[in-house]
LUMGU-62988 format. One record per residue (C-alpha): y, z, x; residue in one letter. Coordinates in steps of 0.5 Angstrom, whole numbers, plus 500, padded with zeros to 3 digits. Layout:
N
YZXA;...
END
This chain:
309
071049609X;063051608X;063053616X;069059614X;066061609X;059062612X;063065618X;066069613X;061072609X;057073616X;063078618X;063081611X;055082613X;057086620X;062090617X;059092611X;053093616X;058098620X;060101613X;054104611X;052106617X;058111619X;057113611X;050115613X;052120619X;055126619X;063126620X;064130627X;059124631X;063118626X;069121629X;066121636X;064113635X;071112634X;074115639X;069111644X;070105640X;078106642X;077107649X;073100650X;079097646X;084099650X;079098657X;078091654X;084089651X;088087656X;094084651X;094089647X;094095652X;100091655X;103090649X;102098648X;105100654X;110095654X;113098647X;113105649X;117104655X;122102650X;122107646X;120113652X;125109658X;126117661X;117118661X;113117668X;108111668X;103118668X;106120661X;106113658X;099111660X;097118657X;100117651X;097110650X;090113651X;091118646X;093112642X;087109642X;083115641X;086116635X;086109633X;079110633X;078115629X;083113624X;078105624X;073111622X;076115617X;078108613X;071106612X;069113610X;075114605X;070115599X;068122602X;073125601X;074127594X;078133589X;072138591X;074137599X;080135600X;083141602X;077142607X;081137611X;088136609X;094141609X;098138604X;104141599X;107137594X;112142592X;118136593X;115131588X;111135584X;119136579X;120129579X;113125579X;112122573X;119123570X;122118574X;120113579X;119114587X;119111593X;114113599X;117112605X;112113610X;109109616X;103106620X;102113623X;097118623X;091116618X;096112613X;091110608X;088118608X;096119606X;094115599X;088118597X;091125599X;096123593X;091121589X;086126589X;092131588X;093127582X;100125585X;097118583X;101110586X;101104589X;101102596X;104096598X;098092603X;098084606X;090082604X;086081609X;085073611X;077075610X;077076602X;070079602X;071084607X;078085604X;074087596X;071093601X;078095603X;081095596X;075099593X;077105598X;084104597X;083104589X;077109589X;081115588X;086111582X;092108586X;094101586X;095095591X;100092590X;100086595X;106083599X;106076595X;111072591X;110077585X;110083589X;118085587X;116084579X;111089581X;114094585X;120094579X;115094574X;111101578X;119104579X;120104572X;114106569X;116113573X;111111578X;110113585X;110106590X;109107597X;111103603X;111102610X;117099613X;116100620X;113092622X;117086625X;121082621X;122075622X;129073624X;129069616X;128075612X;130081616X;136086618X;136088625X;137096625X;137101632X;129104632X;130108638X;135105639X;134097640X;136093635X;129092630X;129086625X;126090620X;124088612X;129090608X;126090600X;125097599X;132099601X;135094597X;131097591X;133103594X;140102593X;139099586X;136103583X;138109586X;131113586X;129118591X;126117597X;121122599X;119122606X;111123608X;106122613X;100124615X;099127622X;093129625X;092137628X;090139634X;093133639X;092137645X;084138644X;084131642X;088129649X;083134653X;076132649X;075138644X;077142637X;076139630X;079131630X;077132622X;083136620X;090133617X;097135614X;100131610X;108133612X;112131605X;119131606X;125133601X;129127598X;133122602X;141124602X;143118601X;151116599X;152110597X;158107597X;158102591X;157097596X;150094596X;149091602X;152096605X;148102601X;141097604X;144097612X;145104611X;138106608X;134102613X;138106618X;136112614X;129109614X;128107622X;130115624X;126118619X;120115621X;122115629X;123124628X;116123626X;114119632X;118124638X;114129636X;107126634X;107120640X;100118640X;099117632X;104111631X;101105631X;105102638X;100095638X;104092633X;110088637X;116092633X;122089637X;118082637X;124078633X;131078637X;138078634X;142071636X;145073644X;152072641X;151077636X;
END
């Protein structure tokens, strides 16, 4: 026990060694180091750049090797810079946010505290740039988030998520207790559900038009209490200068998109399938366009439905 605690405080050292580091250095080389960071990922990682390969052939099964292979590069560079800008989150303030984020809140403005939503969005773009963004225009939340297995370097984490006034709330035994107790406080709770599911808790739901085992929490609050579903996600600008080495990588838009329409049926688990389906193609639109910024290390089709199903 002694011996992991050591190991982990020693890994709390080397990163927030790296923490200060990247904070001392202007953005532009910070964003270089990430991109270079990304690069020797993807040339060491054999796994993992399988793993990435493997999920873009069964999202894209009509592109070239050529095409993949260059998305999954660009992935990685943009992967890079994303690990960046997480640790450099405390420098983005009220006074410049808008340097470095387009953002129009026209579609939450008329219903942020008068009742509670529910912020869909997904591992992709800068996720995290997303809840500071909706904090610092004073659209503050709380964002759902797993601790990470080492706590002093996830004390690192929470700080910079929580800086700008948002909450975390952590996907523990009192996480729905919580997320209800946000909705009706007329809160804003954002959440991320483009992750495997295990075959246990999960409803399995085309993405990209394979059955994905996909967590069904959010949905089924979303049946029940009918609240909005507002769509958002961060994309990164200027993808061809990314892809070619040049032009600004700092600059971002918040997309925010209007409400779900949803029609329920009165039927709960019906409503709830129908949702994640809802989901599962809105975040899948956002991928097409931007293929290089969705998170494709994350084994999405992990967990497969029963063969007699």
């Amino acid at each position: 026990m002694k011996k992991n605690k050591l190991l982990a405080y020693f890994e709390f050292i080397l990163v927030y060694s790296f923490y200060l580091f990247l904070n001392i250095l202007p953005l532009g080389v910070s964003l270089k180091i990430g991109r270079f960071l990304g690069i020797l990922f993807y040339k060491l990682d054999k796994k993992h750049r399988n793993h990435t390969l493997n999920n873009l052939k069964i999202a894209f099964p009509d592109k070239t090797e050529k095409e993949l292979t260059d998305i999954s590069v660009n992935f990685y560079k943009n992967l890079g810079m994303v690990f960046i800008e997480i640790f450099r989150l405390d420098k983005y303030n009220k006074d410049n946010i808008d340097d470095f984020v387009e953002s129009n809140f026209d579609y939450v403005k008329n219903i942020y505290g008068k009742q509670g939503i529910l912020l869909l969005t997904a591992h992709f773009g800068n996720w995290e740039l997303l809840a500071k963004t909706f904090a610092l225009k004073s659209f503050r939340g709380n964002v759902l988030a797993r601790p990470l297995d080492n706590p002093y370097i996830e004390k690192i984490l929470y700080k910079l998520r929580s800086g700008a006034g948002n909450k975390v709330i952590y996907n523990r035994e009192n996480a729905v207790k919580s997320i209800i107790s946000a909705l009706n406080g007329n809160e804003i709770v954002g959440f991320l559900p483009d992750e495997n599911a295990s075959k246990r808790i999960g409803v399995f739901v085309d993405f990209f038009g394979v059955k994905a085992c996909t967590m069904p929490g959010m949905a089924n609050i979303a049946a029940k209490t009918k609240l909005p579903v507002v769509p958002a996600f961060m994309v990164r600008l200027n993808e061809e200068s990314i892809n070619n080495g040049g032009g600004n990588y700092a600059k971002h838009r918040l997309i925010i998109e209007p409400p779900l329409d949803i029609k329920y049926t009165g039927n709960r688990k019906i409503d709830t399938i129908n949702i994640l389906r809802m989901f599962n193609e809105k975040i899948e639109d956002i991928i097409k366009q931007y293929p290089e910024q969705w998170f494709w290390i994350h084994n999405r089709w992990k967990t497969r439905p029963d063969e007699n199903k």
